[in-house]
Structure formats: C-alpha cells, structure tokens
C-alpha positions as CSV (number, residue, x, y, z in Angstrom):
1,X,0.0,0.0,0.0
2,X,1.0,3.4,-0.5
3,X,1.9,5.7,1.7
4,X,-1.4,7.9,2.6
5,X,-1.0,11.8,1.7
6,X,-0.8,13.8,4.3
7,X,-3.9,16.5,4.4
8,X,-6.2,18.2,7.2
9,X,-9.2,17.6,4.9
10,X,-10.8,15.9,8.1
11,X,-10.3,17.5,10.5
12,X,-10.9,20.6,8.9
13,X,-14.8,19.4,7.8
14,X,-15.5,18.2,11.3
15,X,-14.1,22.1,12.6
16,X,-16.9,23.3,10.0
17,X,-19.6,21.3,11.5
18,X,-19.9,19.1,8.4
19,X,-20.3,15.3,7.3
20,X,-18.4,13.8,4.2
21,X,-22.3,13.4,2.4
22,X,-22.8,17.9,3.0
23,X,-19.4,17.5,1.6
24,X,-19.9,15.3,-1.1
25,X,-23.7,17.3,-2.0
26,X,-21.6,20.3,-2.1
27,X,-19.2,19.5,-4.5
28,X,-22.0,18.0,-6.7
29,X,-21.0,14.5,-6.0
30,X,-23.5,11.6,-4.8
31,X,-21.7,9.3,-2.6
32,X,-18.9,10.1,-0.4
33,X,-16.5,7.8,-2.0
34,X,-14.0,11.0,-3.6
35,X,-14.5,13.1,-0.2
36,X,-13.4,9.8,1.5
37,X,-10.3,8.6,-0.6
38,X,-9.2,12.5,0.1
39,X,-9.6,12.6,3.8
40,X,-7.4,9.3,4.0
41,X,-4.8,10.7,1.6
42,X,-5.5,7.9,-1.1
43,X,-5.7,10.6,-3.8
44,X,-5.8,14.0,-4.0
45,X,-8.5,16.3,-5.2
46,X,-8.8,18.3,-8.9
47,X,-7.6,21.9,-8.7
48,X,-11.0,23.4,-8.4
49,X,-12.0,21.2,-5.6
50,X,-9.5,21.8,-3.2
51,X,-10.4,25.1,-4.0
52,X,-13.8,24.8,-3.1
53,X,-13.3,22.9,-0.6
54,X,-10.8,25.4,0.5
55,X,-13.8,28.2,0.8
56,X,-15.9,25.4,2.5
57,X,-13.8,25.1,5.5
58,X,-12.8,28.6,5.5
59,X,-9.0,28.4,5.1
60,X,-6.4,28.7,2.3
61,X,-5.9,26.0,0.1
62,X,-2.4,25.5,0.8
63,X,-3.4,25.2,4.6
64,X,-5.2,21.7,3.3
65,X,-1.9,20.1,2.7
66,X,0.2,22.0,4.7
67,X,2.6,18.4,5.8
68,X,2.8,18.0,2.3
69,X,4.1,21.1,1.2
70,X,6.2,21.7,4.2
71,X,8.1,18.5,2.6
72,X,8.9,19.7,-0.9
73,X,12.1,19.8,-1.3
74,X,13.1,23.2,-3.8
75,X,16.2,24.5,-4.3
76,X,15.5,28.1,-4.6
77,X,19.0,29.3,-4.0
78,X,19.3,29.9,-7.6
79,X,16.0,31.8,-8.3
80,X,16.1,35.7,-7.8
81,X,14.2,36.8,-4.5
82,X,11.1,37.9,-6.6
83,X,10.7,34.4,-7.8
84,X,11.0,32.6,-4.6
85,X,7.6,31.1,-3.0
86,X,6.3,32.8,-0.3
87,X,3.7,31.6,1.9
88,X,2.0,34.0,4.3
C-alpha cells in the first residue's frame, strides 16, 4: 500500500460542523466515496476542488496540505528573491 498523503481535509470538515455526504452534495457528488479517498490521503482532489473545498472550510488552500508542502524539497537558492515562493 502506498503511503497515505498527508492532508487536514478531516479534521478541517469536522471544525466546520460538516459530514463527508454535505461534503460530497456540495461538491455535486452523490456518494462520499472521492470526499473519502481525500480525507485518508488515497488521492488527491482536482484543482477546483481543493479550492472549493478550500472556501468550504474557510481556510487557504495551501493550509489543506500543509505536511505536504512543508516536505517539498526546492532548491531556490538559484532563483532571484522575486521568484522565490512565499507563503503568508
């Protein structure tokens, strides 16, 4: 097995008072099968879905897979300080 992907998707539905199926209804889905393989890092979701679901749960996209990103390894010693990523 894989290893799972590391996200808050969870426990940031349960902090907005929702279930996976509001989630699911939301998104226009009609099980919770997708919302489900998310929350236990078994895939990830499309662009506008983690966006989406970003505004559900009232944070910043990034802040969904923040373990994950925390984790990328980028050499940005090399790009100009206007390029460089910064989260705030």
């Amino acid at each position: 097995m894989k290893t799972p992907i590391p996200n808050t998707l969870k426990e940031r539905r349960k902090q907005a008072g929702l279930r996976q199926m509001d989630v699911a209804n939301t998104l226009g889905f009609h099980s919770i099968d997708r919302i489900c393989r998310w929350e236990k890092g078994r895939a990830y979701p499309h662009v506008r879905n983690l966006f989406k679901l970003s505004k559900l749960y009232g944070v910043k996209p990034h802040e969904l897979y923040a373990e994950l990103l925390e984790n990328l390894q980028v050499d940005e010693s090399q790009l100009p300080e206007e390029k460089r990523i910064k989260f705030t």
